[in-house]
VOMAR-69822 format. One record per residue (C-alpha): residue number from 1; residue in one letter; x, y, z. Coordinates in pm, whole numbers, plus 32768, in hexadecimal, padded with zeros to 4 digits. Example, Ala and Ser with C-alpha at 12.3 -4.5 7.8 and 13.67 -1.06 7.14 Angstrom:
! residues 2
 seq type    x    y    z
   1    A 84CE 7E3E 830C
   2    S 8557 7F96 82CA
//
This chain:
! residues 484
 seq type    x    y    z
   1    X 820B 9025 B9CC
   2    X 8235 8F1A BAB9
   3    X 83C1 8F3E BB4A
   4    X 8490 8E82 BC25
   5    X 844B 8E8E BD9E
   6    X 85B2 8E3F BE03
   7    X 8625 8F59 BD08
   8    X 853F 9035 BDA9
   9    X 8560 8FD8 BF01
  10    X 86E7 901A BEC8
  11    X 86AB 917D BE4C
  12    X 85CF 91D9 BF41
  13    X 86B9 916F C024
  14    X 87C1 9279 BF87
  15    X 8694 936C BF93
  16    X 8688 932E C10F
  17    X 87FA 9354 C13C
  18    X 87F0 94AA C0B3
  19    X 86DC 951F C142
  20    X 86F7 947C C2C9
  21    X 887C 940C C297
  22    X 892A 952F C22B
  23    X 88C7 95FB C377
  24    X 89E3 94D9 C3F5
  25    X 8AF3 95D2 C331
  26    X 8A60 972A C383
  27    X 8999 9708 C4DF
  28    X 8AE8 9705 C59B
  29    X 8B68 9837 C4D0
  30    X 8A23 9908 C509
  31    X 8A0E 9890 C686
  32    X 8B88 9934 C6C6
  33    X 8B13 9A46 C5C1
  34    X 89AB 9AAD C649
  35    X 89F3 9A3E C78D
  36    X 8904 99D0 C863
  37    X 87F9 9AF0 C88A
  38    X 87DF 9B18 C738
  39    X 87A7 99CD C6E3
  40    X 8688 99D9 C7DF
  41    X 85E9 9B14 C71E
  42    X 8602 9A7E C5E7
  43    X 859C 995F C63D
  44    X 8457 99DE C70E
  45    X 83FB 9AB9 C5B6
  46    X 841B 99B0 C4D0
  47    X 8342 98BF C5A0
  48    X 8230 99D4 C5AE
  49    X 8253 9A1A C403
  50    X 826E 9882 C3E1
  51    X 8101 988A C482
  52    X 808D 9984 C3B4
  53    X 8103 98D6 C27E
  54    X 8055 9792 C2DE
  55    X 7F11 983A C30C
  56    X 7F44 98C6 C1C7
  57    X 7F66 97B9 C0DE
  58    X 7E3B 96F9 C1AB
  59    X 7EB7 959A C12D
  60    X 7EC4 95B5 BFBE
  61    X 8044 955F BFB4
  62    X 7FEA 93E0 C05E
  63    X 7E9A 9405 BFA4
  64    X 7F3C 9474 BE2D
  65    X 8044 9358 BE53
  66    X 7F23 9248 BE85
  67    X 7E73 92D6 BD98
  68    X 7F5A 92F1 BC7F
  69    X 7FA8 918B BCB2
  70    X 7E61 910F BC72
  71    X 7E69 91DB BB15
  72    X 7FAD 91C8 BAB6
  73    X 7F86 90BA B98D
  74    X 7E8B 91DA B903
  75    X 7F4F 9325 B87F
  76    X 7E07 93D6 B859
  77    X 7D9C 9397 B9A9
  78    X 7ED0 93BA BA5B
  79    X 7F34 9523 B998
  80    X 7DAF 954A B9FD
  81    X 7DF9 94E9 BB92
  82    X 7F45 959C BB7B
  83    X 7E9E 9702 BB1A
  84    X 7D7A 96D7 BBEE
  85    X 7E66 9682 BD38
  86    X 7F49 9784 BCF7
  87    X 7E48 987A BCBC
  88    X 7DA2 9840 BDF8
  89    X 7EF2 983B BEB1
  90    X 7F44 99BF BE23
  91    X 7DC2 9A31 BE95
  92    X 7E2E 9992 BFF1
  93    X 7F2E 9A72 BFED
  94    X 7E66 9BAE C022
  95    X 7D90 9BA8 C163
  96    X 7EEA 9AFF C1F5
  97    X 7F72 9C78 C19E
  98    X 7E5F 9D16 C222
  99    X 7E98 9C9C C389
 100    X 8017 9C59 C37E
 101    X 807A 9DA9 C32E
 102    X 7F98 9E93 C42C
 103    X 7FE4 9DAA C531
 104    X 8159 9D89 C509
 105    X 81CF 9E42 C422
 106    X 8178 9FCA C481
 107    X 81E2 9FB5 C5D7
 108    X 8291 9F0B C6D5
 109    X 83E3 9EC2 C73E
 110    X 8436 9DC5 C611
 111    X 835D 9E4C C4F5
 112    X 8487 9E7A C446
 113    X 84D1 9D0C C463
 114    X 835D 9CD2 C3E9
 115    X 835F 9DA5 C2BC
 116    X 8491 9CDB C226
 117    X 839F 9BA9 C268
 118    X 82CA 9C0B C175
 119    X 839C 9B76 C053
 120    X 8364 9A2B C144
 121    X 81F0 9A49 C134
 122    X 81E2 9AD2 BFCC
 123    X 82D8 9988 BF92
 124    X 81BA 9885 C009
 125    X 80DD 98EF BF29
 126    X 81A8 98CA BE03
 127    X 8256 978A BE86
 128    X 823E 965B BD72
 129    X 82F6 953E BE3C
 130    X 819A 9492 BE73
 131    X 8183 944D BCF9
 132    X 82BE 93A8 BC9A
 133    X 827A 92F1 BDE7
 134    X 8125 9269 BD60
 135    X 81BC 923B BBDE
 136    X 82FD 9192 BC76
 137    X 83E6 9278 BBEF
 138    X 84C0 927F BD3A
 139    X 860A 92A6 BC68
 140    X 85CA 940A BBDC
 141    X 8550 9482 BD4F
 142    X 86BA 93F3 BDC2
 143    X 879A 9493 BCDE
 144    X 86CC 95F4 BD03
 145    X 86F2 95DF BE72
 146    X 8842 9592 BE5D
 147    X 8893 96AD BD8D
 148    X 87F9 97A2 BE5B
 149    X 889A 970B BF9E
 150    X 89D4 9748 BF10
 151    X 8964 98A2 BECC
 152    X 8927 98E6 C053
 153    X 8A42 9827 C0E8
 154    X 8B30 9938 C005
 155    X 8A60 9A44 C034
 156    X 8A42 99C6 C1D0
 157    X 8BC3 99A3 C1FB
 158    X 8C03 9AED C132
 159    X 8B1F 9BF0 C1F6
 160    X 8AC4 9B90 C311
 161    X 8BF5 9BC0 C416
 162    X 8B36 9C32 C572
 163    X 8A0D 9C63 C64E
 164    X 899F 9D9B C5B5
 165    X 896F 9D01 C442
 166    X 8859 9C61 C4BD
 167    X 874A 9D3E C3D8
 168    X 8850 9CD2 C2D5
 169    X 8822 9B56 C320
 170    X 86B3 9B4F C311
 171    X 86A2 9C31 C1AF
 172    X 8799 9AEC C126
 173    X 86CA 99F1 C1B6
 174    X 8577 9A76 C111
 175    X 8609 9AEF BFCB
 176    X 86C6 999D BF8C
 177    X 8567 98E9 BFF6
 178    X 84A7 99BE BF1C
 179    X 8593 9988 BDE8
 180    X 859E 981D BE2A
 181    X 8418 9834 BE25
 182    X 8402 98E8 BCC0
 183    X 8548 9816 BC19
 184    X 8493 96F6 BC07
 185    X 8357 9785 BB1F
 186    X 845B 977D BA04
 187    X 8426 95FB BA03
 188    X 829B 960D B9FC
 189    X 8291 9604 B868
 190    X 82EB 949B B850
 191    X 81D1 9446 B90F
 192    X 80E6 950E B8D3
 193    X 800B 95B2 B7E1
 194    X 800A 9765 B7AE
 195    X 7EE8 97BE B888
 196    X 7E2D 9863 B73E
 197    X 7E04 96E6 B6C3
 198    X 7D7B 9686 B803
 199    X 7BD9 96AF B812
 200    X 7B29 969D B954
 201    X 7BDB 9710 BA43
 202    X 7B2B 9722 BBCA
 203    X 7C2F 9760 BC7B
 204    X 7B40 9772 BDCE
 205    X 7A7B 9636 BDA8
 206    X 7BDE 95B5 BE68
 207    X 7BAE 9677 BF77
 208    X 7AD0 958B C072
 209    X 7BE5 946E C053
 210    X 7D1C 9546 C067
 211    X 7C70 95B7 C1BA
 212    X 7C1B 9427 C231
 213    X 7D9B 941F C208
 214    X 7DED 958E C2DB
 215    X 7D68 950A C3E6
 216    X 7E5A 93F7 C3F4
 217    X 7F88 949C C377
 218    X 7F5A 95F9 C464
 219    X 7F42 94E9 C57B
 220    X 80A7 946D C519
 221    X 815D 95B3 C516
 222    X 80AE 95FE C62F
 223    X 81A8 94C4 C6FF
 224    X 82C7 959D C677
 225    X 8292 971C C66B
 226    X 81A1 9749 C79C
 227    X 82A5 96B9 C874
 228    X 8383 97CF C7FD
 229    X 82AC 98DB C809
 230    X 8220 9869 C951
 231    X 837F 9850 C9F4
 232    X 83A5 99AC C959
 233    X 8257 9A32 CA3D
 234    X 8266 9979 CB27
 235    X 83E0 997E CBB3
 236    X 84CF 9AC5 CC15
 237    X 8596 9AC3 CAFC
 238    X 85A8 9A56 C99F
 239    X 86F2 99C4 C9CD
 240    X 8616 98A9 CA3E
 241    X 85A6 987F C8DE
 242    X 86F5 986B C859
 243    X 875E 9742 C925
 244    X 8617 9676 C8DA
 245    X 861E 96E2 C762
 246    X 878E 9654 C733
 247    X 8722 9514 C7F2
 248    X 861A 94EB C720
 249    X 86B3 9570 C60B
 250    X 8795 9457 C5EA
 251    X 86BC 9360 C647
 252    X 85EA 93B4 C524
 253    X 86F4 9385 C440
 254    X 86FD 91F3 C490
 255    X 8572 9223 C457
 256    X 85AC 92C3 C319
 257    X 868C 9181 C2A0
 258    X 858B 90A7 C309
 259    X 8487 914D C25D
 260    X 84F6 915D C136
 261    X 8423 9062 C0AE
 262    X 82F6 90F9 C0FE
 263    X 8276 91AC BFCA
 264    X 833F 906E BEE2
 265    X 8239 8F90 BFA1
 266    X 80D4 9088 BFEC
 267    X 8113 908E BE3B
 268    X 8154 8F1D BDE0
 269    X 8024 8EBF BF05
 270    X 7F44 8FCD BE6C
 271    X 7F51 8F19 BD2B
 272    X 7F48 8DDC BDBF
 273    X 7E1C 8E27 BEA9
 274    X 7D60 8EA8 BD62
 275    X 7D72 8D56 BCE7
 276    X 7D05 8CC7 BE06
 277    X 7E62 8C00 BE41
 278    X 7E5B 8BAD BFAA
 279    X 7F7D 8AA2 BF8B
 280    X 803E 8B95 BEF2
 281    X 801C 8CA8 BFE8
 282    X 8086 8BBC C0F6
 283    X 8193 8B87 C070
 284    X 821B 8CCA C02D
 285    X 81C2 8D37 C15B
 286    X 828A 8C06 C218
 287    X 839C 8C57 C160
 288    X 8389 8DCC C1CB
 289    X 8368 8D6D C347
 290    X 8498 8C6C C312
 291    X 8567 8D93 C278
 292    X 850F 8E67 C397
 293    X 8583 8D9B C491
 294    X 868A 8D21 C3F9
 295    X 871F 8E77 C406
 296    X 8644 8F0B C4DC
 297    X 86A5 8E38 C628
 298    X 8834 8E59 C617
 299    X 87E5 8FD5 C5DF
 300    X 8721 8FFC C711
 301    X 8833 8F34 C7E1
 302    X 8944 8FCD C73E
 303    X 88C7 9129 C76A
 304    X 8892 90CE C8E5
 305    X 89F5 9033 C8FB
 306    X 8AA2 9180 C864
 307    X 8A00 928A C8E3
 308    X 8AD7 92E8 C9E5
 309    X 8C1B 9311 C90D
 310    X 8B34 9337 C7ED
 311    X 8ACA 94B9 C866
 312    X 8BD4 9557 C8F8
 313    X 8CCB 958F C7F0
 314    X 8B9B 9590 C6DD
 315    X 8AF1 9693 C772
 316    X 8BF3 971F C861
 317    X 8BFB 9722 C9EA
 318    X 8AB4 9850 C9FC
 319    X 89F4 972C C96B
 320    X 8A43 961B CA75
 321    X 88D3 95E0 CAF1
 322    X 8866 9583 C98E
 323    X 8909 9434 C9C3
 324    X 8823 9402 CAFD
 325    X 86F7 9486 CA49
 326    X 8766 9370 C90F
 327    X 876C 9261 CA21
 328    X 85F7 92B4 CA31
 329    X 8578 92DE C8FE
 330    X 8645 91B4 C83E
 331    X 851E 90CE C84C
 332    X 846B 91C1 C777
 333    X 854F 911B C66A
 334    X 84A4 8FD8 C645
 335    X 8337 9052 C6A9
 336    X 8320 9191 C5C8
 337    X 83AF 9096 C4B2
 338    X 82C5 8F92 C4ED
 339    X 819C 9076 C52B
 340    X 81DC 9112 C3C2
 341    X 81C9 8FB4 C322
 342    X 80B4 8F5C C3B7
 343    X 7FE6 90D5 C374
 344    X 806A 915D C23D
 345    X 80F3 9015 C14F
 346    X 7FEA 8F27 C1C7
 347    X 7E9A 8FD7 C23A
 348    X 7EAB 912E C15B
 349    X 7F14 9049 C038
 350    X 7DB9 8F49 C05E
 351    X 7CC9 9065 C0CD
 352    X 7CD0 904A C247
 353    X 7CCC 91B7 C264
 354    X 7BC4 91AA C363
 355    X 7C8A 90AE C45D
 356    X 7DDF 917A C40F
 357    X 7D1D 92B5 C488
 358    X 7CC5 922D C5DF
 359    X 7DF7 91A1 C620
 360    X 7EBF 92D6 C5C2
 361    X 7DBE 93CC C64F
 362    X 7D9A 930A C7AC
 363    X 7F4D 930F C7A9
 364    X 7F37 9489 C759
 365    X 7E4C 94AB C882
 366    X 7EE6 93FB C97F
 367    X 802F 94A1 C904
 368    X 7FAA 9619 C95C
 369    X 7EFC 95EE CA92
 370    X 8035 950A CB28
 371    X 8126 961E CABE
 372    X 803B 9711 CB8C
 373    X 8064 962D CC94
 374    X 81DA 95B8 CCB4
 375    X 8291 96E2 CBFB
 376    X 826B 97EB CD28
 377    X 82D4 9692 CE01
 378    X 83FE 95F9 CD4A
 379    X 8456 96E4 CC3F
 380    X 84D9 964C CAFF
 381    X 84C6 94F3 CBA8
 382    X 8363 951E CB94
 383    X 8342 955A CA42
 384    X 8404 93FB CA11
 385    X 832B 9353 CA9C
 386    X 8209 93D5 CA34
 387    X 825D 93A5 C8E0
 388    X 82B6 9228 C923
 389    X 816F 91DD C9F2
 390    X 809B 9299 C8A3
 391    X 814C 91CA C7A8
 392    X 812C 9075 C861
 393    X 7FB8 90B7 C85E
 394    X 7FAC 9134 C701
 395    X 8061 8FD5 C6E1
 396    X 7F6D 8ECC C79E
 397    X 7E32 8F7B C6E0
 398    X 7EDC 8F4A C58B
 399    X 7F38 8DF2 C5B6
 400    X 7DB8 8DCB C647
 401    X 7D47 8E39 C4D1
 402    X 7E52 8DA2 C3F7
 403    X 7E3F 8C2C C4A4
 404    X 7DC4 8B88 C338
 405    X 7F2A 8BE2 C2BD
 406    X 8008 8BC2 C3EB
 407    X 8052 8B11 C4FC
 408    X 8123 8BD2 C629
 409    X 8168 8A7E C6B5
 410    X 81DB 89D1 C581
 411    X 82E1 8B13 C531
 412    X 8379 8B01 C684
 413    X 83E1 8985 C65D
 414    X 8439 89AF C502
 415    X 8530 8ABA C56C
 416    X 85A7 8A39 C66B
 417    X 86FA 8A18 C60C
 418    X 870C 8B76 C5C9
 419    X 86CC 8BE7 C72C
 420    X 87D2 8AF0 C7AB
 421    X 88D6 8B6B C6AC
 422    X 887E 8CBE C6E0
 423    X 88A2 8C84 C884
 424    X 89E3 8BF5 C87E
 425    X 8A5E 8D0E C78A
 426    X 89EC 8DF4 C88E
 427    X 8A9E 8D33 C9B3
 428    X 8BCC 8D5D C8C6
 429    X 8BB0 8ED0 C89B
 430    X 8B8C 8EFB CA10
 431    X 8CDF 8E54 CA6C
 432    X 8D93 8F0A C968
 433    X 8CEB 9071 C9DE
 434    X 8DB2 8FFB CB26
 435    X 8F0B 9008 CA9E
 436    X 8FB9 915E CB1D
 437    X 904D 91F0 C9DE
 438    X 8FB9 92E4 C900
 439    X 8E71 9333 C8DB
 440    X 8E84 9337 C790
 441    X 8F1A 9201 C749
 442    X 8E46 915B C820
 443    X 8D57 91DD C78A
 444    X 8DC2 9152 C61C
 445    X 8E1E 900A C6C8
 446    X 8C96 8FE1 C74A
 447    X 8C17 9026 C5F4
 448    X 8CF0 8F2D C511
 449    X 8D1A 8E19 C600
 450    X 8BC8 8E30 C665
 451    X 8B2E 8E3B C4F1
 452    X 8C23 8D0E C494
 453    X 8BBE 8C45 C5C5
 454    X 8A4F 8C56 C563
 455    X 8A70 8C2F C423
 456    X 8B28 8AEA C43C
 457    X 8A49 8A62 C524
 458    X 8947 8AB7 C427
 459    X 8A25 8A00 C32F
 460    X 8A36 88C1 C408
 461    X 88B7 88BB C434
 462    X 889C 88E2 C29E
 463    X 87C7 8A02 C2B1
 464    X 86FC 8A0C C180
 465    X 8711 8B9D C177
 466    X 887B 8BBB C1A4
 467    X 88C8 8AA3 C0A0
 468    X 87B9 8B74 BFB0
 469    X 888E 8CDE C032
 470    X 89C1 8BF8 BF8A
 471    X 893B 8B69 BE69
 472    X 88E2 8CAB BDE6
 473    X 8A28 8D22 BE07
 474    X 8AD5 8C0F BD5B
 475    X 89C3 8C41 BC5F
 476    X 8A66 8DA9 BC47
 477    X 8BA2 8D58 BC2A
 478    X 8B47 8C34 BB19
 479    X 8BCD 8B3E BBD9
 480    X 8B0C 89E4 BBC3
 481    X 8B48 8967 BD12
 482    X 8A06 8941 BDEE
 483    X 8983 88E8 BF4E
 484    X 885E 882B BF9D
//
């Protein structure tokens, strides 16, 4: 069952751009649609529901996908793992109800909002991404999730026209999530044995780890959805949580691109660490930083260098402080990126669940009682940098427990070259956001010239990733030319 890394690295890549990516097509649409208010309700429910979800899956997602790596070269004991994780996962699902609904759901001034949510909640119990993750299969998840993204973009464009479709909005979002959820069970059989040839099944002996790994992953959404629901409380208005969700709304789509190796690499190092092959996972996990960077820097600059063209017509003019608040937050790009290589494809995948939960936990905890303390003070700005002081810490503890495989000092002069490609790039994009014609077309003018600047540079330097990136698509194209 063992599959191409490149392969799979590539589709999860597409996975990411239709999951984080697309919002690039319909977040301008909805932000004219919705306007802003709306986008702050919807916004300050979903981050409430997201939390709620979280706690009710209790790590068995991150927990099934390591798992079903381990077993995956045994059908019996994966169909065996596969039952017993999902079972647990729909028994979850109860006391979850039993505290979501009375408390949101039967009163309030958004219970309406809540009750459409269920299908969210119901839809993370159900969810099966975390075992083609952990068997490798990240081409079937793609061309689901593509499916059903075309589904909502139609549907999106179609019926909702104004503010008031809002209830609308959030009954497409959940119902396309939900079916996107179920869809994939069709694909189980291939896999899997029918759970009446499967003996043995203790579906609760998984319980203590899936919880070693809540900890952990409730301390990660924490960075993301308390700020929200915190600027929510803790400011006038929830227009407030508009502006910082779109910020970080679009940050997270970079994040999402650079991510998308993660469950491609937690998988191969899983099976790696349960052969004990520490050259191996060093080198995968080089490879993964390398990646990162190499896209991961020019994003952050680039992001900086557009933002102020970037948001206006995107978004429209009611938006115009999100390009102050993306000023901010950009260096969450390379952090958040490097943080998740370090936490979930390196110490989940060889058993460091113990480190990983004190370096997430003592993040999540600095995170909430800074946001108590610079939130009333600076607003939005406060979340910022509260969530970029909590994920440099997360940072320096993980590199403190993963020093056998890496070496911060040896990945900063190795990529080198990418920062100074990446800073002149930027310098570029500056001058050109200078020119007085329109913003639009200075706005395409930043993005091509800039991306053709660095990657020449890169070019010149004979970046080893960028000749690989070319390679593989004159292996595509069945042309024999290489560069080495």
């Amino acid at each position: 069952m063992k599959k191409s890394v490149t392969n799979n690295v590539l589709y999860n890549m597409l996975f990411q751009f239709f999951t984080t990516f697309l919002p690039v097509i319909t977040t301008p649409y909805l932000s004219r649609t919705l306007g802003l208010s709306q986008s702050g309700v919807f916004s300050f429910v979903e981050s409430i529901v997201t939390l709620f979800t979280v706690f009710g899956v209790i790590g068995t997602s991150l927990y099934g996908c390591r798992k079903i790596a381990y077993v995956r070269d045994d059908k019996e004991q994966l169909s065996r793992t596969l039952y017993e994780v999902l079972i647990l996962k729909l028994l979850l699902f109860i006391p979850v109800c039993l505290v979501y609904i009375p408390i949101f759901c039967l009163s309030g001034e958004y219970s309406v909002y809540f009750i459409i949510n269920i299908m969210t909640v119901l839809g993370s119990a159900v969810e099966m991404g975390w075992f083609f993750n952990g068997v490798e299969d990240f081409k079937s998840v793609t061309i689901r999730n593509f499916i059903i993204k075309i589904i909502f973009v139609v549907c999106l464009f179609t019926f909702i026209k104004s503010p008031k479709d809002l209830t609308k909005y959030i009954i497409l979002v959940c119902s396309t999530n939900l079916l996107g959820d179920l869809s994939i069970w069709f694909l189980l059989p291939r896999y899997v044995l029918p759970i009446k040839k499967v003996k043995n099944i203790h579906p609760l002996h998984h319980l203590k780890e899936s919880f070693t790994l809540f900890i952990p992953q409730s301390a990660n959404y924490i960075y993301s959805l308390s700020d929200k629901a915190m600027i929510g409380f803790l400011t006038p208005t929830l227009d407030n949580v508009g502006v910082y969700d779109y910020a970080y709304r679009i940050v997270k789509m970079i994040i999402g691109i650079l991510q998308s190796m993660g469950y491609v690499i937690l998988s191969r190092i899983a099976n790696l660490s349960a052969q004990d092959n520490k050259k191996d996972i060093k080198k995968y996990i080089n490879k993964s930083i390398d990646f990162s960077l190499f896209l991961g820097v020019p994003m952050m600059f680039g992001l900086i260098g557009i933002a102020n063209t970037f948001v206006p017509f995107y978004l429209g003019s009611e938006f115009h402080e999100v390009s102050r608040v993306i000023l901010v937050i950009s260096p969450l790009v390379l952090i958040t990126s490097f943080n998740s290589i370090l936490g979930v494809q390196l110490m989940l995948a060889v058993k460091k669940d113990k480190e990983y939960t004190i370096a997430t936990v003592t993040g999540a905890v600095i995170n909430i009682l800074l946001n108590f303390a610079l939130i009333p003070i600076l607003g939005i700005y406060g979340a910022c940098l509260t969530s970029i002081f909590s994920e440099i810490i997360v940072m320096i503890i993980q590199l403190h427990y993963t020093k056998e495989y890496i070496s911060l000092k040896n990945i900063l002069c190795g990529n080198w070259k990418v920062f100074f490609a990446a800073i002149i790039m930027f310098i570029i994009c500056k001058l050109i956001g200078l020119l007085q014609i329109n913003i639009i077309l200075v706005f395409l003018l930043q993005m091509s010239i800039s991306v053709l600047v660095y990657f020449a540079i890169m070019f010149l330097f004979k970046n080893e990733i960028l000749y690989q990136i070319i390679n593989k698509g004159l292996e595509i194209l069945k042309i024999k030319y290489r560069f080495s």
